[in-house]
Structure formats: C-alpha cells, structure tokens
N, C-alpha and C positions, 0 to 999 in steps of 0.2 A: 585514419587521422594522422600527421604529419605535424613533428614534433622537434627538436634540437636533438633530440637523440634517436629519431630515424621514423616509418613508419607503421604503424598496428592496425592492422583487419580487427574489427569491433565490429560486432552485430547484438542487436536486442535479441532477447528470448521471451516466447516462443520466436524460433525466425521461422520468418515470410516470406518470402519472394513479395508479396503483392504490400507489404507492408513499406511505403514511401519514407519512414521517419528514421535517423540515422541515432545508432548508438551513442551520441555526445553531442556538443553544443558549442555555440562560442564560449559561454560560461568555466564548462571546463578547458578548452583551450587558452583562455584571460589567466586562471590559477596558473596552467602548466608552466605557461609562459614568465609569470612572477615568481615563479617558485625557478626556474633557471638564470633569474639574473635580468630579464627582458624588462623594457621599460624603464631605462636606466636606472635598473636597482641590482642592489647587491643578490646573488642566490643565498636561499634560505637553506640551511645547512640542516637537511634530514636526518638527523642521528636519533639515538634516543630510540621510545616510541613513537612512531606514527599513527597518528587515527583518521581514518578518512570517513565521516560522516553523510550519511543520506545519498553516498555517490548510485547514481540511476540504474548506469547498465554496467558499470565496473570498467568505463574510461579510465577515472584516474587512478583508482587500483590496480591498472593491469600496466599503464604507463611507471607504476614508482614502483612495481612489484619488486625491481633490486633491493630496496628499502627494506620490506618486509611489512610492509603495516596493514594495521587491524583497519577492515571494514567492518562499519556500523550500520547497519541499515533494516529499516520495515520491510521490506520488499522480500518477499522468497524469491519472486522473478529476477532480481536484479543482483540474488545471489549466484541465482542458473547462470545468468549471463555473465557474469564476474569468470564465476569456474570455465564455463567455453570461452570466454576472449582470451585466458590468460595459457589455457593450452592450447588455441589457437597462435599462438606472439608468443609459444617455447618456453614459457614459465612454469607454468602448472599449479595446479590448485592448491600444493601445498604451500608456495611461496610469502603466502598472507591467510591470515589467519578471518576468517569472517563471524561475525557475529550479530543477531537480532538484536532492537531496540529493547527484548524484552529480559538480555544477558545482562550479566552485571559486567558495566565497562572496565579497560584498564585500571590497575593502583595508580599507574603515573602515568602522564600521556606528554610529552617535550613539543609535538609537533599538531596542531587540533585542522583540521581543512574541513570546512562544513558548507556539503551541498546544500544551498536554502529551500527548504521541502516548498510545494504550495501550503500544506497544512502550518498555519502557523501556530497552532495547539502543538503539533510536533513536533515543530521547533523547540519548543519552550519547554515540554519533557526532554529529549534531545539532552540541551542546555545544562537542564538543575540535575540529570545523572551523570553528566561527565563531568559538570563543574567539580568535585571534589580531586579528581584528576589533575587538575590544570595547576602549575606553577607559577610563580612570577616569571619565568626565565619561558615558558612554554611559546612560542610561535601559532597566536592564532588568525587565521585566515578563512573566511565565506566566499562561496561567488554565487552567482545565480544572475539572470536576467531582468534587463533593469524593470519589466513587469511584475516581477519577485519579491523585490528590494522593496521596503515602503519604508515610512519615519519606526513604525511599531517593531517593525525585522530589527532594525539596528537600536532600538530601544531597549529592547529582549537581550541582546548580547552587552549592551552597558551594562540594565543591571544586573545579570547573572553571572558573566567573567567581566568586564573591567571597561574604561575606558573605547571608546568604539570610533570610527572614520571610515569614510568611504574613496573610492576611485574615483577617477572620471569613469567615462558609461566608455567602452570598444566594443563597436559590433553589438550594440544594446546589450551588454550586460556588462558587471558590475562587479568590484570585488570588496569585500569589510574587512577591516585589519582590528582587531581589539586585542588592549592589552590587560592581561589579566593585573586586576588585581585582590591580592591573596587574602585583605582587611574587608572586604566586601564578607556580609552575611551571607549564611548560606540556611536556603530554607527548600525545603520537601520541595519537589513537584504536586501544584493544585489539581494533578491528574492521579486517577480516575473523574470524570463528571457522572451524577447520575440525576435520573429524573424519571416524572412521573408521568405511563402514558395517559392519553384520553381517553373520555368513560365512552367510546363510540366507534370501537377498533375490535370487535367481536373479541374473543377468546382472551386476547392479553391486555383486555382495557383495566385501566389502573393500577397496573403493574411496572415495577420497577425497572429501568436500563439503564445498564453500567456503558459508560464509553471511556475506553482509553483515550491518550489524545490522538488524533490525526481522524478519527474515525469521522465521514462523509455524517454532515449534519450531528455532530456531538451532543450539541446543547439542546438540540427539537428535535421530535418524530419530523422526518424529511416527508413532502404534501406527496411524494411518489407512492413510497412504502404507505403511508397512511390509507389512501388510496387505495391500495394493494391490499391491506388488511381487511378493510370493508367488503372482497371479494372472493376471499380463500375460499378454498373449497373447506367444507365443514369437515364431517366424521367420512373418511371415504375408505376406511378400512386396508390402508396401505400398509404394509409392514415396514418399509424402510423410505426414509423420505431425508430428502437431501435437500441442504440453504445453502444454496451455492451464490460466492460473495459473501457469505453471508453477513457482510460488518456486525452490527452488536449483538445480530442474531435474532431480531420479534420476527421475523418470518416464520425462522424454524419453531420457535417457543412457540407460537400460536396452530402451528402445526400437533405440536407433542401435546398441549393442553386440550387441541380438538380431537387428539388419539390417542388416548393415552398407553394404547400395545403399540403402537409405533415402537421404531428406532430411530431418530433421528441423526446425521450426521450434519458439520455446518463445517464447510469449506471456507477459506479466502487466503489470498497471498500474501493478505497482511498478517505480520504476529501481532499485531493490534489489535485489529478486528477478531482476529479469533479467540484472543485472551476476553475480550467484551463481552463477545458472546459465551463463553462459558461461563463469566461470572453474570450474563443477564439469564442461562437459562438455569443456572443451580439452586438462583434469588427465587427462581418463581415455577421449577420443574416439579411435578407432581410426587411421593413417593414411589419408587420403584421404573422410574422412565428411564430410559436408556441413550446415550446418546455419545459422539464420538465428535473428534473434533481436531482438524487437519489442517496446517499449513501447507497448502502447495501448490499445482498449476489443474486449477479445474478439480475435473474428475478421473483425471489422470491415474490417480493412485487406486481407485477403484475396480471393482472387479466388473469388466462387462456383462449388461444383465443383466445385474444385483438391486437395481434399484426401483421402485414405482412410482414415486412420486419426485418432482423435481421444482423447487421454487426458486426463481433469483429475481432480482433488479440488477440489472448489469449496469457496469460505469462505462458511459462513453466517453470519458474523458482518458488519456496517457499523459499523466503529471498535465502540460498547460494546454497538451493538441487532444482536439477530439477526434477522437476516432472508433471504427465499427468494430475493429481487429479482437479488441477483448470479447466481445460480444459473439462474435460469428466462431472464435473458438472454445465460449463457452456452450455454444446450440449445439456444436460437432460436440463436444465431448458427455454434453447431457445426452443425446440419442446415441452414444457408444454404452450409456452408462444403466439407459433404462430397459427393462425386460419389453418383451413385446408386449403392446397394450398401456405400458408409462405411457405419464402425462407430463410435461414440462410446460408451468405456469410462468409468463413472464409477464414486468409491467415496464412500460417503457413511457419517454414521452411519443405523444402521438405522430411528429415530424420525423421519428428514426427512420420510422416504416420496419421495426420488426417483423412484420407479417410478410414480408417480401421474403427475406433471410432462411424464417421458419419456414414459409414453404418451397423452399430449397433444398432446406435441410433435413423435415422430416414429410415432404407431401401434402401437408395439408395446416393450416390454421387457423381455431374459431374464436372470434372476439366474444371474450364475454363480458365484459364492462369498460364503458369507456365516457370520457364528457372532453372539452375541449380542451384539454391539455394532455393527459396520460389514455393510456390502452393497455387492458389485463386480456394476456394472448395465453388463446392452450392448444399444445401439437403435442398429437398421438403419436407412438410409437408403433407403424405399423407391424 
C-alpha cells in the first residue's frame, strides 16, 4: 500500500499464497489520506491517544505506528497480522499497544478512527465502551465501504458520541466525521443478548445462549447450526471434543450434555464468540464437565493427536468477500489435530461443496444428513 509517507508490504494472516484478497481497502486508504491533509483538508494532528478501532489486518496501525496508538479489535487474526505487517515495515510489535473488544479501553482517547465492522451489534458495543473515553476536543473519524455505511451506522455514532456527517463516496467508500458531544447520556451497552433455544434441537433444546455483540446470528439459532443440532452424533464416547468456530458455543454444549466424561474445548478468533460460549456453556454445563476455552487460529494451539471428536460450521464469509480460505484451513488443522480414527463433523451450505475439500483433505467424506440447502459431512482420520 502506497501512502504520503512511502510504501508498506501488508499481508493478511494466516498468509496464502493462493489467497487473492489484499490486506486493506480503499476505505483505509480514504482515512489515510484525510488524516494527511488530502482532500483539501487540514491534517488531523495525532497527539494525545490514538485508538484505532476494528482495523482488519493492521493497515492502519502499522501505517501510524509512529503515533503509537492502541488497536481495538475482535479479531485474534487481525492481531497476528497487525504484529507481522508492523515487523515486516521496521516497527515491531511493540510500537502499539493492541487490545480485544473484551479489554477495558483507554481513560482518555484524543484521536477515535473507527473501521465500521459488518456486525452492526459490534459496532454499537464498540461505541458505548469507548464512549466514556471521548472528549469534546477528541477527533472522531469512520470509514468503511459505501456497502457498510447505511442511515443506522451513522445513527449509532449520533447517538452515542455526538453530532454525525458523511463524505462523498471515493472509490465506493466512505468516510463519518462526528462530533462528540460530552452532554449526551450515557447508557450501558444492551450487549450481552440472550435467548431461548427450540424444544427440537436434541440435547440443548430450551436452553439458554448468551451472545455477545457481533456474534453470526445473535438474536436466532442461525437454520445452519439448527440443522446441525438435529444431527450430532449422540453418546460416542469421545474424550476430548472440540467446537471449532465455535461462536456461542451450542455445538460444543450439546456435545458436553450428550457426554457428559467428555472434555470439551470451544475455539474461535473472536473474543466475542468465545466469551458467549463460555457464558452459554457454564448457563447450562452439567456438574463436574470440563471444558477449555481458546482465542486463536484453529487448532493451532493444540497438541497433534489429542483430540477425537471435531465439530464446526465454518464461515465463508472474510468481513464482506466470501471465501473458502477459513474453511480449508480450518479441515487442515482439524486432521493435524485428530488422533487416528477422529471424526470431523461439518455442516455447510450445500453449494460450498465441502465434500470436495474434505476429501482432499482427509480421503474420504460421508454425508450424513442433508435436505435442499445445508449438508452434515463426517471425514475420518485415517
């Protein structure tokens, strides 16, 4: 990416070779460029604290690293990638300080830049934890793609900091300028959501889930997972069973409730998702169930081997582009992860074509339930 003050090699993480989608956007090059004065405006004077919110792969924290400012962000991945672009481009990891959505933010924040997530639940927690941060004097600034931007996005930043206005669109996206103001109420985030599942989801029917915000399908059992639940494998006498992805976590809870010697673990790269699911399996886990619970890239952090059983619903979506890339490296690291003879249950829509993938990746794939939209696949570990 090529910038007023020179260029930066930036790559997503996990990097790809085969992966087409580039670490930044017009979006963050529209901020870059406002924030140096372009656009016949004045440059926004970075002093103070900086907070850079929801940035993706750590574009624009790795271009203000001089600054020193705190990244905020859901993403474990977008942390990985933050730390490699910025010792990639001679800064190093320590130059900015990063922290999860689930950290308590800055006391004072002078300068707010906010990538506008898809999740607008995110946004909106986001919002009401750093509001108490923001000054009258603070400099705040969104950008995102004018697909991004709606009437509610900039709704959201009225009433929570101040006054709100938009750009013209460059290169389809967009940037929001609001001005704080400090006479505005300030009220709790309406995050956590919780709700009650269906009596027709074997194991964890009419049991309670907690969802942070951003979490995929917050307010409903999403009809994938539903789906999915109607076809878990029962009592299979696994010792260690893994939700990988797990967003709020009823895979694994309906796993642990149908074993209860299980151990379960429930992976995902959100600190959202994984905070959910520990509060949806603590709401409704059996006495004495065991169970772990990991921010990070797959099964990475796992011991090869160690595990028997494997559940996910993988996301094909990367923030607005779909894509197979999560998926095919969450199949590689479930078959590093399972002893010989694991199983790895997945439910997809039926157009992905997981079954191609799986049996690529472990030799073989049998459908075991499917109707004209989704497909519940299971590959043995030879």
């Amino acid at each position: 990416m090529t910038t007023s003050q020179g260029g930066f090699d930036l790559a997503r993480f996990p990097e790809d070779p085969r992966d087409p989608f580039r670490a930044w956007d017009a979006a963050d090059e529209y901020l870059l460029r406002r924030l140096e004065g372009a656009e016949d405006s004045e440059p926004v004077a970075l002093s103070g604290t900086v907070a850079v919110v929801g940035d993706r792969w750590g574009a624009l924290t790795t271009v203000l690293a001089e600054h020193h400012p705190v990244q905020i962000t859901d993403s474990y991945l977008a942390q990985r990638a933050t730390a490699a672009n910025l010792v990639r481009n001679g800064a190093g990891p320590d130059s900015v300080r990063m922290l999860s959505v689930r950290d308590t933010p800055p006391e004072r924040v002078d300068v707010l830049l906010v990538r506008v997530p898809k999740s607008l639940a995110l946004l909106e927690d986001q919002l009401h934890r750093i509001a108490p941060a923001v000054h009258a004097g603070t400099v705040v600034i969104g950008t995102g793609m004018v697909k991004e931007i709606h009437t509610s996005t900039l709704k959201l930043f009225e009433r929570i900091i101040g006054p709100t206005r938009t750009s013209l669109a460059v290169k389809k996206a967009r940037l929001i300028f609001c001005t704080p103001d400090p006479a505005l109420p300030r009220s709790p985030s309406p995050w956590p959501y919780r709700y009650e599942l269906p009596d027709d989801v074997g194991a964890v029917s009419g049991r309670t889930v907690t969802n942070h915000a951003g979490i995929f399908c917050a307010e409903r059992l999403d009809v994938g997972t539903r789906f999915f639940l109607k076809h878990l494998p029962g009592r299979t006498g696994a010792d260690r069973v893994v939700d990988l992805g797990c967003g709020n976590g009823v895979l694994g809870v309906s796993a642990a409730l149908a074993n209860p010697e299980a151990s379960v673990t429930f992976i995902d790269e959100s600190y959202q998702a994984v905070a959910s699911a520990e509060a949806t399996y603590r709401a409704n886990a059996g006495p004495g169930a065991e169970a772990e619970f990991l921010v990070g890239d797959g099964t990475a952090d796992l011991p090869a081997g160690s595990v028997d059983l494997v559940l996910s619903n993988p996301p094909f979506h990367s923030h607005q582009a779909v894509s197979d890339a999560t998926a095919r490296n969450m199949f590689h690291g479930a078959r590093t992860a399972l002893r010989q003879g694991g199983e790895l249950w997945v439910v997809g829509n039926r157009h992905l074509g997981y079954h191609t993938q799986l049996r690529r990746t472990f030799g073989n794939c049998t459908t075991v339930a499917g109707d004209p939209k989704f497909v519940v696949l299971r590959a043995v570990k030879r």
